[in-house]
N, C-alpha and C positions, 0 to 999 in steps of 0.2 A: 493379538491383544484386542479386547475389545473397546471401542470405544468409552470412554471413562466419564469424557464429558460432548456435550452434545453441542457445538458451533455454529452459530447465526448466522447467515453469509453476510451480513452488512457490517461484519466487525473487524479489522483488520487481525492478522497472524504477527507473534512475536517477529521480531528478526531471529537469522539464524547466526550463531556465534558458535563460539565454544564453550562455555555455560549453557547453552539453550542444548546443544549436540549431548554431553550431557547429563543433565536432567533427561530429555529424551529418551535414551540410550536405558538410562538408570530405572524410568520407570518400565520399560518394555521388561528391563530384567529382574523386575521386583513384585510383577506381578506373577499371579499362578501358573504354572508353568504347565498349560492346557495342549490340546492333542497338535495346535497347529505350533507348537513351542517349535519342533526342529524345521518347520519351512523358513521360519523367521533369523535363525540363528545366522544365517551365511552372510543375508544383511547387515546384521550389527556385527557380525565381524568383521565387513570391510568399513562399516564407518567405525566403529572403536579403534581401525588402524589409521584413520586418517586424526586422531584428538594425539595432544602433545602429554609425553610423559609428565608426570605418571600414573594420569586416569589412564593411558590407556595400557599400558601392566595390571592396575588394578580391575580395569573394568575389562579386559581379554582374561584373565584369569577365569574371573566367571563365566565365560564367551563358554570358554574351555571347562572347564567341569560341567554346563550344562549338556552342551556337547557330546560328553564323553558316556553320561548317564543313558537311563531306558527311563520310559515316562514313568511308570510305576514307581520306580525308585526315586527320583526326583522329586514328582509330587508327594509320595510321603516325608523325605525330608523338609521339603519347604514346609509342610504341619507341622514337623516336630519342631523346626528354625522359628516360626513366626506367630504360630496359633496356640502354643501351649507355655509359654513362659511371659511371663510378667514385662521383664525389661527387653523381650524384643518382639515389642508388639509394632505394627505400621503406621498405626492411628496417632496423631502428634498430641492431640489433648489429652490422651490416657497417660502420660508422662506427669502433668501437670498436676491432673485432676484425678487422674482415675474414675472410681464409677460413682463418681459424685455429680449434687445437681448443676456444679459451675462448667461440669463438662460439658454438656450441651448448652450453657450458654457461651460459652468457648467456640461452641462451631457456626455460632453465631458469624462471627469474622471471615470463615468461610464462605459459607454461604453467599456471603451481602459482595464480596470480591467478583466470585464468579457469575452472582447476578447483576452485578453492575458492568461486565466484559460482555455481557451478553452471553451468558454459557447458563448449558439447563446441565444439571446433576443426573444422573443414572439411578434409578429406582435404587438399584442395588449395591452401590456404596453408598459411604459416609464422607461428610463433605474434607474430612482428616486425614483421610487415609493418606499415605507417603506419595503413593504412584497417580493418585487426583493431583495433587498438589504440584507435582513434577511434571503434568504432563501439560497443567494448568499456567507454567511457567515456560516452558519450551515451546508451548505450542500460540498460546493467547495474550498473556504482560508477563515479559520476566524481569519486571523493575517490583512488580505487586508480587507476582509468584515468590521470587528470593524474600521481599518483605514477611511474607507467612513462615518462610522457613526461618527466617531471624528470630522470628516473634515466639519460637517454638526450638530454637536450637538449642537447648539445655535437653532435650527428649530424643532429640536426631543426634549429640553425642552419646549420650546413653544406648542410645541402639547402634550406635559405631561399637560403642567400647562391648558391651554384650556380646555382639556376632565376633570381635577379635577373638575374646577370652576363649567364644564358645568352638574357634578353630573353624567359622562358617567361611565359606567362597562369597557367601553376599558379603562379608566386612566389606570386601573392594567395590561392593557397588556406594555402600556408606561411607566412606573412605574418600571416593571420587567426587561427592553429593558435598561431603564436609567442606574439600578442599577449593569450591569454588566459591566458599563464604569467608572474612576477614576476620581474621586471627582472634582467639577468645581473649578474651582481657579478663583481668584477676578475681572480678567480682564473677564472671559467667564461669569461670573454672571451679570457685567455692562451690555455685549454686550446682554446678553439675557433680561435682565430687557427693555432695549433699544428696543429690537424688539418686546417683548410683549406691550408696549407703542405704537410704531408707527405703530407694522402691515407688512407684506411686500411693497416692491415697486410698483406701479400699473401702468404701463407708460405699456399699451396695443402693444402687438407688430403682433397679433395674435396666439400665443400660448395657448394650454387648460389651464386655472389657476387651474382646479381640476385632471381631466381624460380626456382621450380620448373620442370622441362622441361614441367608439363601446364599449365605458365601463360603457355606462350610461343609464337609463331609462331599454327599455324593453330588451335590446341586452345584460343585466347582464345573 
């Protein structure tokens, strides 16, 4: 996996918990599934066996179908899973906003988070993306990390309920990711039912609605 965000050394590291293991865990398996994918897998499957059910059912599941795959086929599932449909995009503001002008000031909040830990961003993500966010929590403040996922978890259900329908192996990483956040309450089930319903905003402003162009096609 590549580095996602770039670490100051004068800045202290998250603790390590079972939340931070993971998120951790969660982002290595949620990113692109690149040529060093099977050196990494033997790792996370001996720490997926040490996390208490039942992330680690849901998050050895995926261990195991990535596992079981050849790179070729892998990687083009992970395009069809995450690059070409609407509600299971990785970017948390594209739930909200869609390709509107309030979504980039949405990543606004990103941004100022990881610049105030002391963390510089990666030319080539976006400050939204699910596996910045997760790794920005695991690795650097997972009191501030969990806070961005709160502040956006009507989008991180939508993309649980999505990958279930759509029968994906990542649901379990969503699944895992959900279930270390505190129970939805009445009004956040409305608002979610609500945007599973209508989908994001689509009012085109020029912004990517998925990735970056240097994160897509051959340049993975």
């Amino acid at each position: 996996m590549k580095q996602l965000l770039t670490l100051r050394r004068d800045r202290p590291r998250a603790g390590e918990g079972t939340d931070a293991l993971i998120y951790r865990i969660a982002a290595f398996l949620l990113e692109y599934p690149d040529a060093n994918l099977a050196d990494r897998l033997p790792a996370l499957a001996t720490a997926v066996g040490t996390l208490p059910e039942p992330a680690r059912r849901d998050l050895g599941r995926l261990v195991d179908h990535l596992a079981a795959g050849d790179d070729q086929a892998i990687g083009a599932e992970y395009v069809r899973t995450f690059d070409l449909d609407r509600r299971r995009a990785l970017y948390l503001t594209y739930y909200a906003f869609g390709d509107t002008r309030k979504r980039g000031m949405a990543m606004l909040d990103f941004k100022s988070a990881y610049r105030q830990s002391g963390l510089e961003l990666s030319d080539d993500e976006l400050p939204d993306h699910l596996c910045v966010v997760l790794e920005f929590a695991a690795t650097t403040d997972l009191a501030w990390g969990r806070e961005l996922l709160l502040k956006h978890r009507a989008g991180l259900e939508v993309l649980r309920v999505a990958l279930r329908e759509a029968g994906s192996p990542y649901a379990g990483a969503l699944t895992a990711v959900c279930a270390t956040l505190p129970p939805l309450a009445g009004e956040e089930e409305k608002a979610i039912a609500t945007l599973i319903a209508a989908g994001p905003p689509e009012e085109e402003v020029g912004l990517e609605p998925f990735a970056p162009p240097s994160y897509m096609g051959e340049s993975r």
